[in-house]
Phi, psi and omega in degrees: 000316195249121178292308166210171159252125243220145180201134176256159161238174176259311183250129198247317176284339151289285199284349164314305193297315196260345159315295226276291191268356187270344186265347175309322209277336205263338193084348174295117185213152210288127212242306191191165176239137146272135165310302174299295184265359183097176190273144173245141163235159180172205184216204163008070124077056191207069185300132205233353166216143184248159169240158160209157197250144151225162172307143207292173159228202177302131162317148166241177184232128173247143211202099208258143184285147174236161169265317177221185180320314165272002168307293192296293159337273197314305185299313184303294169335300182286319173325275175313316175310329188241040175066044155296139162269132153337125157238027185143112166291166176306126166180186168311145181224035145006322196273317173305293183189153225297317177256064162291124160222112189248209175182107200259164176213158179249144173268199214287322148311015199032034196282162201257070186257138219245144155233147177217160177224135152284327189271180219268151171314000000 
């Protein structure tokens, strides 16, 4: 349903840095920059989230699909190594639904970001 999703930052170069190595783990990478629209990530040559810098606005929450488990680990992981704060370690998230298993970090905006897997180990 939804083609990409668009997110300001206050610093475009800074949250690039953290886009870039926190999506890696995810298969995701910086596809193209616009003058106009921001840096796009994505995968199979299809940028499907932008960053562009304005004055911040209210934090949001975004949540990137993992294929599996160790996924979700390695993004949390790589997330903290270069100072993303914990907003939630890798794990079940059962109140969504029985094999949620996510990891949340706040990014440099303090935007709420999520990798998550649905399926059962």
């Amino acid at each position: 349903m939804i083609d990409h999703l668009s997110l300001t930052v206050s610093d475009y170069e800074q949250s690039k840095l953290f886009y870039q190595t926190v999506l890696a783990p995810l298969g995701c990478t910086l596809l193209m920059e616009h003058p106009i629209s921001g840096g796009g990530f994505g995968s199979d040559f299809k940028p499907s989230f932008w960053i562009k810098q304005r004055d911040a606005a209210a934090a949001i929450h975004v949540a990137f699909s993992s294929k599996d488990r160790p996924m979700v680990d390695e993004f949390y992981r790589t997330a903290i190594s270069i100072g993303a704060k914990s907003n939630g370690p890798p794990g079940p998230r059962t109140e969504y639904h029985p094999t949620y298993y996510g990891a949340f970090v706040l990014d440099p905006d303090g935007n709420n970001i999520e990798a998550v897997c649905h399926l059962p180990e």
